[in-house]
C-alpha positions as CSV (number, residue, x, y, z in Angstrom):
1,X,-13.6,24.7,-6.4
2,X,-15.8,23.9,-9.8
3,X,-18.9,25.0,-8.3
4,X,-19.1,27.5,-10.4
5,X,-18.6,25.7,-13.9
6,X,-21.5,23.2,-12.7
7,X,-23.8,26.2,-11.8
8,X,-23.1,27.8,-15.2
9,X,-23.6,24.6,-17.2
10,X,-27.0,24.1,-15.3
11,X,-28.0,28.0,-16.2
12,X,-27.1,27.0,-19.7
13,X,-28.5,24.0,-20.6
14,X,-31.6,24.0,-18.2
15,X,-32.5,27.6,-19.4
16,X,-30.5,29.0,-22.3
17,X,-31.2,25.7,-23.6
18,X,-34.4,25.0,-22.3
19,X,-32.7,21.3,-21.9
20,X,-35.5,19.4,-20.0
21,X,-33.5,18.9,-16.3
22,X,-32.1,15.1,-15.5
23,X,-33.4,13.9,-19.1
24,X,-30.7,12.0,-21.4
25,X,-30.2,14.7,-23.5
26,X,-29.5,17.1,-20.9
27,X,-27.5,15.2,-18.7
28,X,-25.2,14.5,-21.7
29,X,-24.9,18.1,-22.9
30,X,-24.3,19.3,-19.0
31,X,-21.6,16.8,-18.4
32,X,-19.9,18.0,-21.6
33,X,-19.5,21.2,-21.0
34,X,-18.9,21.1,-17.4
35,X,-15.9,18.7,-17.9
36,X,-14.6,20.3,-21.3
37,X,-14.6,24.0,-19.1
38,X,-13.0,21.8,-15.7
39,X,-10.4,20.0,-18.4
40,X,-9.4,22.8,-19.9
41,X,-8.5,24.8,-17.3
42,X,-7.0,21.7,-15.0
43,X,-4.6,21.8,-18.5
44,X,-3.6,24.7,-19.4
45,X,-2.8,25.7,-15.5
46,X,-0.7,22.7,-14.9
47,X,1.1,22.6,-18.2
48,X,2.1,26.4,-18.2
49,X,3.3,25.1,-14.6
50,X,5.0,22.3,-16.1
51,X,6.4,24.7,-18.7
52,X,7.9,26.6,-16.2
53,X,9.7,23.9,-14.1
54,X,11.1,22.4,-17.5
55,X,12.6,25.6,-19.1
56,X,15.0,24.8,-15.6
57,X,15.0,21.3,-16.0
58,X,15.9,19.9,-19.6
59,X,15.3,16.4,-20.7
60,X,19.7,16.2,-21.5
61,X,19.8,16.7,-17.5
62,X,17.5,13.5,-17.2
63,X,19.4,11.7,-19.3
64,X,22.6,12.9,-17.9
65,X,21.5,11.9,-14.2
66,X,20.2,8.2,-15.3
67,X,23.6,7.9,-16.7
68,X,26.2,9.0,-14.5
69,X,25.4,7.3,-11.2
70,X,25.1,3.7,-9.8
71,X,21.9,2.8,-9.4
72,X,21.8,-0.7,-8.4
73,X,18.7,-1.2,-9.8
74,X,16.8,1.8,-8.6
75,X,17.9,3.6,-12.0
76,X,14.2,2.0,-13.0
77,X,12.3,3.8,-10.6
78,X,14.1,7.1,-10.9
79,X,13.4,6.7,-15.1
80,X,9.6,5.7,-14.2
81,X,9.3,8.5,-11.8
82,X,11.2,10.8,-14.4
83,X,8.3,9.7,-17.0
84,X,5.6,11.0,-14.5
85,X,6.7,14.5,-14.5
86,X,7.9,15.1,-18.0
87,X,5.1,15.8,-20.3
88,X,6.1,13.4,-23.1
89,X,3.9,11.3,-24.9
90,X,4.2,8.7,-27.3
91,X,4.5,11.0,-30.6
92,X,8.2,11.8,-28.6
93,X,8.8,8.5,-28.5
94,X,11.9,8.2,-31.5
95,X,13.8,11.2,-30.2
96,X,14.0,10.3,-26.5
97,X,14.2,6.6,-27.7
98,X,17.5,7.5,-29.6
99,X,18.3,10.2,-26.9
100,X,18.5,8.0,-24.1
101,X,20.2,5.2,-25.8
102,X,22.7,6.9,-27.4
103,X,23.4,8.3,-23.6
104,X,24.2,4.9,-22.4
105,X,21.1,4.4,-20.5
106,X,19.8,0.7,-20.7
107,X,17.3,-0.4,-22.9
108,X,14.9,-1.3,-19.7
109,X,15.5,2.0,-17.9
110,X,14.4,3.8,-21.2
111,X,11.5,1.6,-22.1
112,X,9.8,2.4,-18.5
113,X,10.7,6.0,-18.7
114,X,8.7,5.6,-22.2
115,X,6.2,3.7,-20.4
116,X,5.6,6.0,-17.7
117,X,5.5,8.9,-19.7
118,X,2.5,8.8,-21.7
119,X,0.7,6.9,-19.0
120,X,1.2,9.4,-15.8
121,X,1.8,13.4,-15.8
122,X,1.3,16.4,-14.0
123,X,-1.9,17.1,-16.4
124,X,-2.7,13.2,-15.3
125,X,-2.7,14.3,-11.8
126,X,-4.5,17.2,-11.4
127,X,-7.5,16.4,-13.6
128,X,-7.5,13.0,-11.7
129,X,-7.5,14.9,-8.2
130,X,-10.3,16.8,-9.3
131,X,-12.4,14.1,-11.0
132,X,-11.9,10.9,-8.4
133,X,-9.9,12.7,-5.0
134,X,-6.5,12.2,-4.0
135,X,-6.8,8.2,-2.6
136,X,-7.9,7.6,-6.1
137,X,-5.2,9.6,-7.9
138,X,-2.3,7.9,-5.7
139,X,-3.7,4.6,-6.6
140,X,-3.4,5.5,-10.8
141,X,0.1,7.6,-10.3
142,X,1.7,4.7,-7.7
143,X,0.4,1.4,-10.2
144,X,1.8,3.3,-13.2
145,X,5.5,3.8,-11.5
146,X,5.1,0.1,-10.6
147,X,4.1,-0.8,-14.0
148,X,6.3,0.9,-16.0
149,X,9.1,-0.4,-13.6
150,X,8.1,-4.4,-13.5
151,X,7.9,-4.1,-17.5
152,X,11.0,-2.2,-18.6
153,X,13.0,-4.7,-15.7
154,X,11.4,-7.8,-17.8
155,X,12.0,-6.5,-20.9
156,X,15.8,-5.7,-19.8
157,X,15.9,-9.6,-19.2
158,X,15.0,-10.5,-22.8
159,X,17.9,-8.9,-24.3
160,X,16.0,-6.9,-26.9
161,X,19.0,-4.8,-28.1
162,X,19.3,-7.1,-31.0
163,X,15.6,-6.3,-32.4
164,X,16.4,-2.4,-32.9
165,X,15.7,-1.3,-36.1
166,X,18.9,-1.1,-38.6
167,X,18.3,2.2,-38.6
168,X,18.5,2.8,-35.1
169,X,21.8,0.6,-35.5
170,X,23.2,2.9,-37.9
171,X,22.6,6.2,-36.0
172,X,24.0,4.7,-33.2
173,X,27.3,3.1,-34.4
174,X,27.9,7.2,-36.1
175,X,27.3,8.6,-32.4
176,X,25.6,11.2,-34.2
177,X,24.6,14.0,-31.4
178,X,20.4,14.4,-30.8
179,X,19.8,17.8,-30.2
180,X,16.7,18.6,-27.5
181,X,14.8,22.0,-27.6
182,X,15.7,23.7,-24.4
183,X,15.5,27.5,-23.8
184,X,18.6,29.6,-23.2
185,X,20.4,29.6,-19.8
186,X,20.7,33.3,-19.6
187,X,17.3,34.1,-19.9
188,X,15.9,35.3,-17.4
189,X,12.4,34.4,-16.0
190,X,10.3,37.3,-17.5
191,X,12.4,37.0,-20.9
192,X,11.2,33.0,-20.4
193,X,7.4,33.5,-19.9
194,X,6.4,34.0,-23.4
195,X,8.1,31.6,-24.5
196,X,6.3,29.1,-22.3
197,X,2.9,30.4,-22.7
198,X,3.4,29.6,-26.1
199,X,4.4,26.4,-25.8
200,X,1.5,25.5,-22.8
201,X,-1.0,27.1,-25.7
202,X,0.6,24.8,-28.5
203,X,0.1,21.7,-26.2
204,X,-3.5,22.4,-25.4
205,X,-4.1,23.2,-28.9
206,X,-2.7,19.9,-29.7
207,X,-4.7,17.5,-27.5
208,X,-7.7,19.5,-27.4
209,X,-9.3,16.9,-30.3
210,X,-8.6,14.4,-28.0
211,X,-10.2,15.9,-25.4
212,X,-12.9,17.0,-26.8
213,X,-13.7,13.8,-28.5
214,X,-13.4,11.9,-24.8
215,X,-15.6,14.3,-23.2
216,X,-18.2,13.8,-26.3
217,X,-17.7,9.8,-25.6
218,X,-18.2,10.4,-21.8
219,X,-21.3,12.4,-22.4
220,X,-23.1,10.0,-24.7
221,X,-21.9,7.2,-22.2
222,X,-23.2,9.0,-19.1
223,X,-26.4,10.0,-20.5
224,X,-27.6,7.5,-23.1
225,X,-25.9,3.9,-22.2
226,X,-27.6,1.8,-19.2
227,X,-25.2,0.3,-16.5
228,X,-26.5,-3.1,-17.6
229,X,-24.9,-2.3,-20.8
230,X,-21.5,-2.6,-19.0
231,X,-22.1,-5.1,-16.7
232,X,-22.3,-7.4,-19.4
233,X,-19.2,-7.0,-20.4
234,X,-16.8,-6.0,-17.7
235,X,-18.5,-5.8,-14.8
236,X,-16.9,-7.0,-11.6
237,X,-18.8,-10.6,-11.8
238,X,-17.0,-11.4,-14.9
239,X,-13.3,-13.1,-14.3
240,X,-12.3,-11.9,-17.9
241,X,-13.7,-7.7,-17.3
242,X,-10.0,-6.8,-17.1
243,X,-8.6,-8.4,-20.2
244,X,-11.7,-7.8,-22.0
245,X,-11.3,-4.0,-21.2
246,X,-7.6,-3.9,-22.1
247,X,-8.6,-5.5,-25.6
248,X,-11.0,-2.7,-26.6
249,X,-9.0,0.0,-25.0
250,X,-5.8,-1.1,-27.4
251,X,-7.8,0.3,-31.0
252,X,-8.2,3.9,-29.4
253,X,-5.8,6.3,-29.3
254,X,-5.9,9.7,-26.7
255,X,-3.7,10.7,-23.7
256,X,-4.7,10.5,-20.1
257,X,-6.5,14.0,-20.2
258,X,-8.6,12.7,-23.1
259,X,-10.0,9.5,-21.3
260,X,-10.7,10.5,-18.1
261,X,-14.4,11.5,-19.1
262,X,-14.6,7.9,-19.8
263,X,-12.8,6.7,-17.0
264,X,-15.3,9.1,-15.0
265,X,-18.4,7.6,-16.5
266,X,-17.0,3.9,-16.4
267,X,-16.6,4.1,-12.6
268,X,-20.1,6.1,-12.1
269,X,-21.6,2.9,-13.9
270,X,-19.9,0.4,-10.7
271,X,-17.0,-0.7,-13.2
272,X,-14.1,-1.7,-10.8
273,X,-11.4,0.6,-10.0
274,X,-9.1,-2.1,-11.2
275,X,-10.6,-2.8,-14.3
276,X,-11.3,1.4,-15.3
277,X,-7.5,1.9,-14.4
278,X,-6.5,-1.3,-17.0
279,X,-8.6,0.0,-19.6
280,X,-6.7,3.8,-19.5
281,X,-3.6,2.1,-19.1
282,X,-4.6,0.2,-22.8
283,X,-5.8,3.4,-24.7
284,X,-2.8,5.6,-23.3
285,X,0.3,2.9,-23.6
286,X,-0.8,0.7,-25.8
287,X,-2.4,2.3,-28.5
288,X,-2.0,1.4,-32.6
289,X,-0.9,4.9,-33.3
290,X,2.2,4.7,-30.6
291,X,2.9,1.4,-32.5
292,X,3.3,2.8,-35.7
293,X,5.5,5.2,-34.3
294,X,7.9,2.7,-32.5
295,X,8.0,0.7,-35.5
296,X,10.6,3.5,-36.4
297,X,12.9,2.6,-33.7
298,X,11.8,-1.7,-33.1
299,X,11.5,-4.3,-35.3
300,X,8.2,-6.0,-35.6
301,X,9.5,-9.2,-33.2
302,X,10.6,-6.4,-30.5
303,X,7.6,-3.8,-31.0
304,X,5.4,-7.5,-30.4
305,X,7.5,-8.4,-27.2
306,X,7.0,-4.9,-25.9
307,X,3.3,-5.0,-26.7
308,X,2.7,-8.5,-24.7
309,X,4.8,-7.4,-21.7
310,X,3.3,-4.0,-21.2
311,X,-0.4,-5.9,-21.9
312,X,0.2,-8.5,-19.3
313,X,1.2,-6.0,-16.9
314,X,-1.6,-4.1,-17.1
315,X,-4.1,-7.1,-16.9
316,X,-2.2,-8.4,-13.6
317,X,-2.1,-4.4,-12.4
318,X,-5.9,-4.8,-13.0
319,X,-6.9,-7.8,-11.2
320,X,-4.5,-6.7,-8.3
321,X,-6.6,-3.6,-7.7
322,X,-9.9,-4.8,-8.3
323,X,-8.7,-7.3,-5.3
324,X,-7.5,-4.5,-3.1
325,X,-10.2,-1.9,-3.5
């Protein structure tokens, strides 16, 4: 399918460039602009798709279905699996934090929809199919469901309602109404399209730093940085590679389209599966800019609790794959 890009990335570096072939340098310039043309066409093809199934689907119909059924305890998959297909990452986290509360949807149930939603998406999936194949991509889509269940259920258990901020307190004793941007019901699909181009453009334009910048990391890492260099860290002989992964993925900050260069390179080194997997799960869920956002909506005690769930969660996730695999 990306024969093509690789072909034209060759023809570029090897002789536009005159790039010496399989030297560092070239390697890292190829691989940069074979995945930043893959990426950016994996994205902007499945978010104008996943523009078009939300302009029929808003997020006040999620809420809406979470809230006016019996669940019996399956309301946290249907919010984790909800998370997967809504392209919401953490920057959304206030308004759908308020949203969904507001809507009488448990606090558990709404921390793993906001768990899931950053960590797994449509964009996740396709750029995962075409970088690692489909066994690979079930195994990241199916632990972050589990994940994002297993830590909003514990987190339900601690009884966190009374760590919201007072400000969250405040908006929700007013019921003040949250409006959601949604596109008009009598619009017609054509009338629509614009509409969602322009939105699928503003999205790409909006990660594309991120992007960028992970394929740049990936690059240098594929081309420049020994295997040896990983396998003293987290290589699969050391018992600590998953927590020691999740620790250094916690200070960056990008979504899942952004690290799976690394995630590539890491697993082209002979990092584990398991311990690759944890160490996206850190940079995507986990990061400091997502906990400067929910400081808005938690109190330093809750946004600490939530940290140390989700973290231990993601270790155990690790060590259970790197088992498995």
């Amino acid at each position: 399918m990306f024969d093509w890009i690789q072909k034209f990335a060759d023809w570029l570096v090897y002789h536009v460039l005159g790039i010496a072939s399989h030297s560092k340098l070239g390697d890292t310039v190829n691989f940069f602009i074979f995945d930043t043309i893959k990426i950016f066409i994996l994205l902007f093809g499945v978010t104008l798709l996943m523009g078009i199934i939300n302009s029929y689907f808003p997020i006040e119909k999620v809420r809406n279905f979470l809230t006016k059924r019996k669940w019996y305890g399956l309301d946290y998959f249907v919010a984790s699996f909800f998370g997967t297909i809504t392209p919401f990452c953490s920057c959304s986290s206030v308004p759908l934090f308020i949203g969904f509360v507001k809507g009488g949807i448990p606090l558990g149930v709404t921390l793993a929809f906001l768990i899931s939603s950053p960590l797994v998406d449509a964009v996740t999936v396709a750029i995962f199919w075409g970088m690692f194949g489909w066994k690979i991509t079930i195994i990241y889509v199916t632990s972050g469901i589990i994940l994002s269940m297993i830590a909003g259920f514990i987190l339900s258990k601690l009884k966190l309602e009374g760590l919201l901020t007072d400000w969250v307190k405040t908006l929700l004793a007013k019921k003040q109404s949250m409006e959601y941007k949604s596109f008009e019901a009598s619009l017609n699909f054509t009338e629509r399209v614009p509409g969602i181009i322009k939105e699928a453009l503003g999205i790409v334009k909006g990660v594309s730093l991120y992007i960028l910048v992970g394929i740049a990391i990936g690059g240098l890492m594929h081309g420049f940085i020994p295997t040896g260099f990983f396998e003293a860290y987290i290589s699969k002989d050391n018992p600590f590679a998953v927590p020691i992964a999740v620790i250094i993925g916690v200070p960056m900050y990008s979504n899942t389209a952004g690290i799976l260069p690394i995630m590539q390179v890491l697993v082209e080194k002979g990092i584990p599966l398991g311990t690759v997997i944890a160490f996206s799960m850190a940079v995507v869920g986990l990061s400091v800019p997502e906990g400067l956002l929910l400081k808005k909506i938690m109190t330093t005690k809750m946004l600490l609790i939530f940290f140390a769930v989700v973290t231990v969660c993601i270790i155990l996730s690790g060590y259970i794959f790197n088992l498995v695999m």
